[in-house]
N, C-alpha and C positions, 0 to 999 in steps of 0.2 A: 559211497561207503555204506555198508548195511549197520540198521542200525543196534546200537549195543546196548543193551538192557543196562551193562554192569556197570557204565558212565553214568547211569543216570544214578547211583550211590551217592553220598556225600563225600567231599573232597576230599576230609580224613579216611575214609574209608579206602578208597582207589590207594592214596601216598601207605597207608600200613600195608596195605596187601602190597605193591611192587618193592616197597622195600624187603620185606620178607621170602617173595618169591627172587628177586636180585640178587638179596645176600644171603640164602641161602645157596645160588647158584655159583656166585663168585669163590664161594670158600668152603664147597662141599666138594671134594671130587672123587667122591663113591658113585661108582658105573650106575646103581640101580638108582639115584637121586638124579647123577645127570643127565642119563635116557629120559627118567620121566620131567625132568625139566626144560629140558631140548624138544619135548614132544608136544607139553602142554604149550611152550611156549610159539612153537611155530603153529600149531591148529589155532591159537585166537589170534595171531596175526593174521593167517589166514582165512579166519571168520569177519577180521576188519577188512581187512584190504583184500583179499581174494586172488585174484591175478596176480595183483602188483606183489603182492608178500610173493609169491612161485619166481618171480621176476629179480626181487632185490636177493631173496637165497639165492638164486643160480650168479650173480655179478659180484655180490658182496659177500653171503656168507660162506659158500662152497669155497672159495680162494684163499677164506681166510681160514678156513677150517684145514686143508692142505698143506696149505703152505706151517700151523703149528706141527698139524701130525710128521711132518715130513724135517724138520727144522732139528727136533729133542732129541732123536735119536743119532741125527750127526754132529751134536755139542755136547750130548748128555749121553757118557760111556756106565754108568751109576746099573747094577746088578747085576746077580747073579747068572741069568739063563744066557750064556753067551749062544748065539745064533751063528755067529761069524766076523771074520776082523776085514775090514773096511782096507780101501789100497793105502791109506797111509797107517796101515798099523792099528787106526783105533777101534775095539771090540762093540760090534754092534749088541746089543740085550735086547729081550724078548720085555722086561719091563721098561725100558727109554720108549721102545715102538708103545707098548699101550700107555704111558705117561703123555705119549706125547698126541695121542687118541683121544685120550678124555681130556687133555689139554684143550684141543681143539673143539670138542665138542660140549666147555666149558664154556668157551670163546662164544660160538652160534648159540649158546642157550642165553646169554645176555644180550646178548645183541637182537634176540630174538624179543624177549622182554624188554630193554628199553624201546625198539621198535612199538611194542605195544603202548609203551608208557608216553608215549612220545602224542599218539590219537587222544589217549585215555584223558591222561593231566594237560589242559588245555593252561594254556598261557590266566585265564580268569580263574581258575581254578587254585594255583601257585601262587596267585595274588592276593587271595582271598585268606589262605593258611598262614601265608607267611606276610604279609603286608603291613601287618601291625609290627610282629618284631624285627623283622629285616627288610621295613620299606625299599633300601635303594636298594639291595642285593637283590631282591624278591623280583624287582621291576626289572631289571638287567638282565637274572637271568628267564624270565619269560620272551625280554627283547629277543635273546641270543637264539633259545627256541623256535620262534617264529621269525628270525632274519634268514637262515637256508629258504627255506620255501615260497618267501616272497623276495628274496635273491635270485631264485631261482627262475621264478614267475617275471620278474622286472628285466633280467638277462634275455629272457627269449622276448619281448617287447623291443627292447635295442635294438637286438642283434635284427629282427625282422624290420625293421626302420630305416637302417641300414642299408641293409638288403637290397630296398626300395628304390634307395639311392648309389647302388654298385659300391658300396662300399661294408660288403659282409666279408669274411676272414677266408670263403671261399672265389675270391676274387683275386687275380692279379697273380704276380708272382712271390716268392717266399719274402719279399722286403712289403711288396703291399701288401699281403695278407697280412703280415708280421706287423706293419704299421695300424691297420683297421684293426686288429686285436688290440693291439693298444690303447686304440682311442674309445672303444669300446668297454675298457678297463678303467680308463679316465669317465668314463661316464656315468660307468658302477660304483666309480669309488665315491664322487660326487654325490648321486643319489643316495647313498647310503651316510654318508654323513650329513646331507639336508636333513635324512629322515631320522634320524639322532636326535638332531637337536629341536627337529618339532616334534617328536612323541617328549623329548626331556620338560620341551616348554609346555606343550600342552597339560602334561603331569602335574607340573609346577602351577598352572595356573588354576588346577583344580583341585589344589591344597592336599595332594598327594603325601604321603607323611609326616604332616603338620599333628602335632599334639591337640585330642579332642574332638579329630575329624572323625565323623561317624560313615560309615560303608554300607552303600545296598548289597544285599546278599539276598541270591533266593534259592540259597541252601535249605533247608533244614534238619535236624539230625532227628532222625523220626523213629518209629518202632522197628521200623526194616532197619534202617542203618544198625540201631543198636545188637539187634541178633546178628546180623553178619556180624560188625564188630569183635561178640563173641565168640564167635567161632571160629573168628581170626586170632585171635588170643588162645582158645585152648588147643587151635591147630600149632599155632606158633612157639607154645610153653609144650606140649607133649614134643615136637620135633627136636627142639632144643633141648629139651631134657635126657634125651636118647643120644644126643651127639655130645653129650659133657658127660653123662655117665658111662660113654663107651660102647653103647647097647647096638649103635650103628656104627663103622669103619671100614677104611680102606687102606690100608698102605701097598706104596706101589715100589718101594725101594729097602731097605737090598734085594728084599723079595716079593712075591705078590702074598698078602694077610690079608685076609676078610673076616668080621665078624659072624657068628654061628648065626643062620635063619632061627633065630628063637620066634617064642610069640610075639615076644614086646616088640623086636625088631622086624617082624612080618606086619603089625601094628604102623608101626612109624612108617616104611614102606605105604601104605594104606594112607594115609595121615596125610603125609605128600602127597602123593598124587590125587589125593579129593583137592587138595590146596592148590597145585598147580594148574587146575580141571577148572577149580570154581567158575568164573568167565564163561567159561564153556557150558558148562551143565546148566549156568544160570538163564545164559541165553536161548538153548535149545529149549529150557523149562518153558520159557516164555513163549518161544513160537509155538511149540507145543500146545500151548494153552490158546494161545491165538487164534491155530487154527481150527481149536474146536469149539472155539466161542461163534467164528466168522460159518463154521459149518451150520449153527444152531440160527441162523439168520436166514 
C-alpha cells in the first residue's frame, strides 16, 4: 500500500472528514455532488490500494451499480417523460431510468468511501476515540473490522493444509467435496471463537474499560490537525448551509428541477469537490515536495 500522508492526521480528524464526506454522499442526490463524490471517492481508493481498488470496482461495484440502475425503472413507474410502456403495461419514464442512475452511482460513491475508511480508521484508531465512552462497543466493533481479513487470511491457511492432505473441497466427488467444505467450516467456526475469547480475556486482563485506567496514545492534536480541522468545519457549515437554504437541489420526480448555477451555488459546487479532493491534493502535495527535497540531495 502506498503510503498516505492523510493517515497520519489525528484520529478525530480522519472520523470528521468520512463522516462528512459519507453523509453527504448518502443523502445528497444532486448529479453534480455525486459525480464529484463517486470520482474523489474512487481516485483515493485507488491512490491506496492501486490495482486492487480497479479489481474490487469491476467485482463489486460495477454489479452493484447495475443491477440499481437497472432495478428503479422496473418497480418505479413515478414521472412525467414517458419513454414507453413495458410488456406488462407499466410506463417506463425518462426520470425512474436517471433516478435509478444516480441511485446507483450513490451506492459506488459509499462504497467507495467506506472502502477508503476501511485503510484510513485502523481498528487502534476507533479505540482510542471511542474507548473511553463506549469501551465494549468500541472493542467489538474494531474486532468485526478486522475479523473479514484475518478470516480471510486463516481460511486460505486451512484450506491449503488440507490440501496437503487430499482433503481440499476440490477433491472427490460432490458428497466429499461437500464433506471437506464442511469440516473446513468446522474449523473456521472453531478458530474464530478461540479467537474471541482470547482477544476478550486478554482485553480483560489488561484492565480494558475499568474506571481510571489511563491509555498510551501517540496522537497528538498539533497545529496541522487544528487547521485541517478548520477547514473541515467551514467546508462542512458553507455545504450545509447551501443544501438547507435551497441554494443547491435536485428533484428527480414528477419532473426533473435543478436549482439555477448562481454564484453561491457555483461556490458550494467548488466547496465539494476541494472536500472530496482533500486526501488527494494532500498527498500529491507531499510527493510533490518529496520529490524536490530527494532532488536537492
Amino acid at each position: 500500500m502506498k503510503q498516505d500522508n492523510f493517515s497520519s492526521y489525528h484520529p478525530i480528524i480522519n472520523f470528521v472528514y468520512f463522516v462528512l464526506v459519507i453523509g453527504y454522499s448518502m443523502f445528497i442526490m444532486h448529479p453534480v455532488f455525486l459525480g464529484l463524490s463517486c470520482v474523489g471517492g474512487m481516485a483515493y481508493y485507488i491512490y491506496l490500494k492501486k490495482w486492487k481498488a480497479l479489481k474490487t470496482a469491476l467485482w463489486m461495484m460495477l454489479p452493484v451499480f447495475l443491477i440499481s440502475a437497472a432495478i428503479n425503472p422496473l418497480f418505479n413507474h413515478q414521472g412525467v417523460t414517458l419513454i414507453m410502456y413495458l410488456k406488462n403495461g407499466n410506463p417506463l419514464t425518462l426520470e425512474s431510468i436517471l433516478y435509478g442512475l444516480a441511485a446507483g452511482i450513490m451506492l459506488v460513491s459509499v462504497l467507495n468511501w467506506f472502502s477508503c475508511y476501511q485503510v484510513v480508521m485502523t481498528s487502534d484508531k476507533f479505540i482510542y476515540l471511542f474507548g473511553k465512552a463506549i469501551p465494549a462497543m468500541s472493542l467489538i466493533f474494531s474486532m468485526v473490522l478486522r475479523f473479514v481479513p484475518k478470516f480471510k487470511n486463516q481460511i486460505k491457511k486451512v484450506s491449503d493444509a488440507q490440501k496437503c492432505i487430499g482433503r481440499d473441497v476440490t477433491n472427490g466427488n460432490v458428497l466429499i467435496r461437500a464433506k471437506h467444505g464442511m469440516k473446513i467450516l468446522s474449523v473456521m467456526t472453531t478458530w474464530a471463537l478461540e479467537n474471541s475469547v482470547e482477544t476478550a480475556d486478554s482485553m480483560r486482563s489488561r484492565g480494558y474499560g475499568l474506571r481510571g485506567r489511563n491509555n498510551f496514545s501517540i496522537y497528538r492534536f498539533d497545529t496541522r490537525d487544528r487547521i485541517f480541522f478548520s477547514v473541515l468545519l467551514v467546508f462542512g457549515s458553507v455545504i450545509l448551509g447551501g443544501i438547507v437554504t435551497k441554494q443547491v437541489y435536485f428533484l428527480y420526480y414528477p419532473t426533473l428541477v435543478m436549482n439555477e448555477n448562481t454564484l453561491w451555488a457555483i461556490m458550494i459546487y467548488i466547496f465539494y469537490g476541494i472536500l472530496c479532493f482533500l486526501p488527494i491534493i494532500i498527498n500529491l502535495a507531499e510527493d510533490v515536495k518529496w520529490h524536490y527535497l530527494k532532488s536537492k540531495i
